[in-house]
C-alpha positions as CSV (number, residue, x, y, z in Angstrom):
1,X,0.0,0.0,0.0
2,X,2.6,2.2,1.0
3,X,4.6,1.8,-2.5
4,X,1.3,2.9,-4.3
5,X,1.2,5.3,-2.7
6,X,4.5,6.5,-3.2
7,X,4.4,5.9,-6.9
8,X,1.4,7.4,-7.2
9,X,2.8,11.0,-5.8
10,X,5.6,10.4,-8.0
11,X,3.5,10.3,-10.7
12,X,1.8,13.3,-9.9
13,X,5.1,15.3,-9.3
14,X,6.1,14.4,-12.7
15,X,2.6,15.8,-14.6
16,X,3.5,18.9,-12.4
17,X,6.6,19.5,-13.7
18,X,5.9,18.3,-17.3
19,X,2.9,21.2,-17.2
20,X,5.5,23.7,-15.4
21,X,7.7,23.2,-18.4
22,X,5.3,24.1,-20.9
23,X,4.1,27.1,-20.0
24,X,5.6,30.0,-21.8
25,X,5.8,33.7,-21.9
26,X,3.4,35.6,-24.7
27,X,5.1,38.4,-25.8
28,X,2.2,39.9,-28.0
29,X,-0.8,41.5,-27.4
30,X,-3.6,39.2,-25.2
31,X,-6.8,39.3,-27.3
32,X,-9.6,40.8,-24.7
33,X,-12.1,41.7,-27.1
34,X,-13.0,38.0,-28.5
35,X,-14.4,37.4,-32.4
36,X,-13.2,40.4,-33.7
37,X,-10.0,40.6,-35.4
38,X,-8.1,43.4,-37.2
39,X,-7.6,44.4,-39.7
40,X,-11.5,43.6,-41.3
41,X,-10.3,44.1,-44.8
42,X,-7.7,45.9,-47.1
43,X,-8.7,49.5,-47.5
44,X,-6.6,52.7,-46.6
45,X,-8.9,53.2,-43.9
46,X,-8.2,50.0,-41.9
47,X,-4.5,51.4,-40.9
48,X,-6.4,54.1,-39.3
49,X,-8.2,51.5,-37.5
50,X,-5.5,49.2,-36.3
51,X,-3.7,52.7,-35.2
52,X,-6.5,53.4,-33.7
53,X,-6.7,50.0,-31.3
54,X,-2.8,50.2,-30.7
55,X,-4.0,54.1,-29.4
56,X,-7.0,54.2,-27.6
57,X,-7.1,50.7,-26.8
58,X,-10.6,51.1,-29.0
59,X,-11.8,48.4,-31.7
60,X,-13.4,50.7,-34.6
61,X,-15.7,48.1,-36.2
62,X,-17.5,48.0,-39.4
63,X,-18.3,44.0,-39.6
64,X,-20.2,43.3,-36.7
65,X,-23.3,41.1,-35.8
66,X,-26.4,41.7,-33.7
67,X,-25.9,41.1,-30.3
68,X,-22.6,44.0,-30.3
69,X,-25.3,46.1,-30.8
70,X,-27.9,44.7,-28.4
71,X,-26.5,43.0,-26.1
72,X,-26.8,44.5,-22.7
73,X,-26.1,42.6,-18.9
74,X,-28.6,44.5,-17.3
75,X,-31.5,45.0,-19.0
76,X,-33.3,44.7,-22.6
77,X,-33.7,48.5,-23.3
78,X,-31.4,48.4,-26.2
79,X,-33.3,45.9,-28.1
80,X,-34.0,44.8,-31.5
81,X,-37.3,45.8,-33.5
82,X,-39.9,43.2,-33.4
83,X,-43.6,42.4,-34.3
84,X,-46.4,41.8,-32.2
85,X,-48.2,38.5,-32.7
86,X,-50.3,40.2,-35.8
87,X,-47.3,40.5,-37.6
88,X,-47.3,43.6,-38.3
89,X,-47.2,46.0,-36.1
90,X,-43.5,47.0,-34.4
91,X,-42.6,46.9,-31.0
92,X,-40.6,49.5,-29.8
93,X,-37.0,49.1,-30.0
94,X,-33.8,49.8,-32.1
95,X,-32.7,49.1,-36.0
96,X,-29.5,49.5,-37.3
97,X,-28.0,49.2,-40.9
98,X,-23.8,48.2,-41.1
99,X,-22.1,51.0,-42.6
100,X,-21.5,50.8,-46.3
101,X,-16.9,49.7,-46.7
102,X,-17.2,52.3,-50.2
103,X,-17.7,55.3,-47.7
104,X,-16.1,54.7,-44.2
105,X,-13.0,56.6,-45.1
106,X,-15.2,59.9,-45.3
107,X,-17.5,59.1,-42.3
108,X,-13.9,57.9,-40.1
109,X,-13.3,61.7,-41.2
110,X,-16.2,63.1,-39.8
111,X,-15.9,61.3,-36.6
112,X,-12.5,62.8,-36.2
113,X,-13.0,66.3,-37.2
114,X,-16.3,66.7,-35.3
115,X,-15.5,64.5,-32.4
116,X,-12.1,63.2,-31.6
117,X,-10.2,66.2,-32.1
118,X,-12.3,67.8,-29.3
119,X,-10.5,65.4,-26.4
120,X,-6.9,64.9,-25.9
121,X,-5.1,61.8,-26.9
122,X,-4.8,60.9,-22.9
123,X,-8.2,61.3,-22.3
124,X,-9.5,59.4,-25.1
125,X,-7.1,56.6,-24.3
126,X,-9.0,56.2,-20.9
127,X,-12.3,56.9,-21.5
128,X,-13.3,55.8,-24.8
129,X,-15.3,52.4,-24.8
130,X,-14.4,49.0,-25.7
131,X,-15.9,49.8,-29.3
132,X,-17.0,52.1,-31.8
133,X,-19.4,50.7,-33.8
134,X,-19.5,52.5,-37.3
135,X,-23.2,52.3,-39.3
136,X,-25.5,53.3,-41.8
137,X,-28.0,54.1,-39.5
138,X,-29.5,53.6,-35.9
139,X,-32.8,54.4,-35.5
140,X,-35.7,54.1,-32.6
141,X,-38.8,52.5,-33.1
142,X,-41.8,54.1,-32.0
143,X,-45.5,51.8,-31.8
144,X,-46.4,53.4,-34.9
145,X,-43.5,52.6,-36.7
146,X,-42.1,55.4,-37.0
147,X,-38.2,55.7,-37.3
148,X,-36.5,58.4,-35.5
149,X,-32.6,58.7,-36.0
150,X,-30.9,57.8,-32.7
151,X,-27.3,58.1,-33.9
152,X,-24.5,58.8,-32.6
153,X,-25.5,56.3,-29.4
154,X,-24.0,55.1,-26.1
155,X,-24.7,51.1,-26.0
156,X,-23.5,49.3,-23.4
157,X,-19.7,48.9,-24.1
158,X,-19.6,50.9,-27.2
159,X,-20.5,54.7,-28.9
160,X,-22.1,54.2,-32.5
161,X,-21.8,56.6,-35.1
162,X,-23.9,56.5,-38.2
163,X,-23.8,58.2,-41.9
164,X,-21.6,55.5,-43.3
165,X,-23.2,55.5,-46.7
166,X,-23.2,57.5,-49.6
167,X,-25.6,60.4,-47.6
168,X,-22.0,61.3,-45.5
169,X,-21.5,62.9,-48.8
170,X,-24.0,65.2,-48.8
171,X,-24.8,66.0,-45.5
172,X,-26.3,69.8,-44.5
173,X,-25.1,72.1,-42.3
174,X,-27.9,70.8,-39.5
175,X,-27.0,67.6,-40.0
176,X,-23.0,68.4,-39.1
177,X,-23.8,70.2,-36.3
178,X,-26.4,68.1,-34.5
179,X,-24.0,65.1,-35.5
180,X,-21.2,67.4,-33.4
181,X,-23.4,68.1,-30.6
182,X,-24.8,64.7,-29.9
183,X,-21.5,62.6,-30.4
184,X,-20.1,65.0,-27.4
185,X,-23.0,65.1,-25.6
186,X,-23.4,60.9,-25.5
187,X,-19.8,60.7,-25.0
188,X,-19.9,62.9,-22.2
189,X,-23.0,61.7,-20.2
190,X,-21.9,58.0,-20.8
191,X,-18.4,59.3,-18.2
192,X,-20.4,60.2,-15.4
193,X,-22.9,57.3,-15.7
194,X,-20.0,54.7,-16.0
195,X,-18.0,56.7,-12.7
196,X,-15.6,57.7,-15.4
197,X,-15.6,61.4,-14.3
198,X,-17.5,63.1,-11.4
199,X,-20.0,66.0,-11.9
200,X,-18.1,69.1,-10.8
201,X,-18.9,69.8,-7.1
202,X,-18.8,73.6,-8.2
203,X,-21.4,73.0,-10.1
204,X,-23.7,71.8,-8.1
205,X,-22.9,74.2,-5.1
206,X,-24.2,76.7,-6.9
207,X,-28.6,76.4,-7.5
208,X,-30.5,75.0,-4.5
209,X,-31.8,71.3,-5.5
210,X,-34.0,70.8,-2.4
211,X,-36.0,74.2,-3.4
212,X,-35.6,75.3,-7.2
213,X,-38.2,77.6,-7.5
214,X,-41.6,77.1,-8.4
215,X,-42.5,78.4,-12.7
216,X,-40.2,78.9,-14.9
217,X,-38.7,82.5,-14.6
218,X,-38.1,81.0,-11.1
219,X,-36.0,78.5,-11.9
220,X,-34.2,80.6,-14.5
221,X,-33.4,83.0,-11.9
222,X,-32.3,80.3,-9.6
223,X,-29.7,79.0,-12.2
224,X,-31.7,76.1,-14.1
225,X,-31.3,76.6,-18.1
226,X,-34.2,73.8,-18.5
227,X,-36.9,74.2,-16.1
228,X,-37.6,70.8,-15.9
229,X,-34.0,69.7,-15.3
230,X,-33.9,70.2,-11.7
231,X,-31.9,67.1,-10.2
232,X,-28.0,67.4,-10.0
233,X,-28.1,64.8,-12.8
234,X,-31.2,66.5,-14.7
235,X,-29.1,70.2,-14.3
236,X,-25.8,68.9,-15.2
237,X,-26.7,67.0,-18.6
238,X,-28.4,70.1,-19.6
239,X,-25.5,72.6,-19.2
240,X,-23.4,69.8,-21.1
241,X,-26.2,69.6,-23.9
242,X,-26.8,73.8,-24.5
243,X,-22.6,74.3,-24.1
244,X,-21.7,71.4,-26.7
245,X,-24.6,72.5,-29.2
246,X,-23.9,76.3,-28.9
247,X,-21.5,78.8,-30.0
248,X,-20.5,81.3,-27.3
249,X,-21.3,84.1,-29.5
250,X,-24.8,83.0,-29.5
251,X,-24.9,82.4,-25.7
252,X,-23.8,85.8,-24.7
253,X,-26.0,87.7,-28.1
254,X,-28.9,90.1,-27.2
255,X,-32.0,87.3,-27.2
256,X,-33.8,90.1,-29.1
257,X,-37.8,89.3,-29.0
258,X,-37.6,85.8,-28.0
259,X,-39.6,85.4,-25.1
260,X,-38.5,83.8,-21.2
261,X,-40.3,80.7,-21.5
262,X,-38.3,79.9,-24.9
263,X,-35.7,77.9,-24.0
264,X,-33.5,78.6,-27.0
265,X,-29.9,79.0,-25.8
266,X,-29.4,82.0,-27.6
267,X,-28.8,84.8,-24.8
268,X,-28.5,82.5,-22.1
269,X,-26.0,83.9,-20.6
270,X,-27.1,87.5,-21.4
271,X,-27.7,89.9,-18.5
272,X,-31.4,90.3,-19.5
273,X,-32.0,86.6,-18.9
274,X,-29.7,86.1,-16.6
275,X,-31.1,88.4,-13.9
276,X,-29.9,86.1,-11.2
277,X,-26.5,85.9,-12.3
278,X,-26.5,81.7,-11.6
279,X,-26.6,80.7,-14.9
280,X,-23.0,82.3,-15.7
281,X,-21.5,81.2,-12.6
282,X,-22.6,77.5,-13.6
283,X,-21.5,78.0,-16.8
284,X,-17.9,79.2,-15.9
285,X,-18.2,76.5,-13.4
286,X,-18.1,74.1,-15.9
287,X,-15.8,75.5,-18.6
288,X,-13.0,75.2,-15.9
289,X,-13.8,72.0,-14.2
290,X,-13.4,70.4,-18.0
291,X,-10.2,72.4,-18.9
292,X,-8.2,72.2,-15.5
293,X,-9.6,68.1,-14.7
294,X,-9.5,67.0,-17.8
295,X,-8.0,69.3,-20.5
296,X,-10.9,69.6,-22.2
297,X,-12.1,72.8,-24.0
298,X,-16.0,71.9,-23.6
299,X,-16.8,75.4,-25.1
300,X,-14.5,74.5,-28.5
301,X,-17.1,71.7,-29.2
302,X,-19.9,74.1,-29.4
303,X,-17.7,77.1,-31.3
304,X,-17.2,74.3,-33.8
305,X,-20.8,75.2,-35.6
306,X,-21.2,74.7,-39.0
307,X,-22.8,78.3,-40.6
């Protein structure tokens, strides 16, 4: 019993050592991001792209299947379209088209000029997704079927841009900007919710959350933009949305005959409408919590307005 024993250890010594011996060092690049390989084919563009992951850390994707797009560990809100038990009538939820390989060299370029060369090359190497997902289109649902345009979009580990088909060709003014605005505005909302950045304390010292006033020259005098938005999180993504979308020759222009309870951003940091002086003081408030934090010129994104 004994010598069983013994050779039996010895044996297991030995697979010990014989598994020891094989393990070697991997001096490449671990693969963390699964199926996806790079480069996806042989254009220019893809160098970009691999440049890109070597970067940021960031896969830039343009072959990609359904559940990148939907998949979600926490709930089903980002969901594909589907039918009721008719047939033919759409359940709310999300569509997307791939992007089209003949024109993702010109919509690569309009992500970068209207979106990356807003951030630093630090900051986007540590808060930039695990993806970008580049597409046709993205649009929302609705019961009635109608299709509203929900591009660019935050998913769960990835930012989506759309306008890869021949239309990034063509595209108006309007369609620039609000591409601009909302690529910034998605990006920047998606930091706070993931813990990537904090909301500048500053910020929210300065208007009085328990008691924001009650109408809505109220609540412009006691510093809310959006009467409506009056929760820290509310307040915040507002100042975020009206700074990214706007030029800050529009925000300090003479508002003219537009009336208080329209909520265009023009003159919204104009004397006249800002009678209680909050508005500004959040506004500055801002502006320097992004450029000393993070480096980030928050008011270049809005300058950046397509006339």
């Amino acid at each position: 019993m004994k010598n069983k024993v013994f050779y039996f250890a010895v044996a297991l010594a030995l697979v010990a050592c014989a598994k020891e011996e094989s393990i070697q060092h991997y001096e490449g690049t671990e693969n963390v991001y699964g199926d996806h390989t790079l480069p996806q084919g042989n254009h220019d563009y893809d160098a970009f792209i691999v440049d890109f992951l070597d970067k940021y850390n960031t896969l830039v994707l343009y072959k990609y299947v359904a559940h990148d797009v939907y998949w979600n560990v926490t709930n089903n809100v980002v969901r594909p379209v589907e039918l009721d038990s008719v047939g033919n009538v759409a359940v709310v939820g999300y569509r997307y088209a791939l992007a089209d390989e003949d024109f993702i060299g010109e919509q690569l370029e309009l992500i970068r000029q209207k979106f990356l060369r807003h951030y630093p090359d630090e900051f986007l190497a540590g808060m930039l997704p695990k993806k970008i997902l580049l597409a046709r289109s993205f649009v929302s649902v609705a019961l009635t079927g109608v299709e509203t345009n929900a591009a660019p979009f935050s998913g769960y580990d990835y930012l989506l841009f759309p306008y890869g088909g021949a239309e990034v060709q063509a595209l108006t003014n309007a369609q620039v900007n609000d591409f601009r605005t909302r690529a910034s505005e998605v990006f920047l909302r998606r930091l706070v919710n993931n813990g990537k950045i904090e909301r500048d304390p500053v910020f929210l010292s300065i208007s009085n959350y328990a008691s924001p006033g009650s109408g809505n020259a109220a609540r412009i005098v006691a510093g809310f933009i959006t009467p409506s938005a009056i929760t820290r999180e509310d307040d915040w993504n507002a100042y975020v949305a009206a700074i990214v979308a706007t030029p800050y020759d529009t925000l300090v222009a003479p508002r003219g005959t537009l009336p208080v309870t329209d909520f265009n951003r023009r003159g919204m940091l104009a004397p006249e409408y800002d009678t209680g002086g909050l508005i500004r003081k959040k506004y500055d408030a801002m502006v320097a919590y992004f450029r000393d934090v993070h480096d980030v010129d928050i008011q270049a994104i809005g300058n950046d307005f397509v006339q």
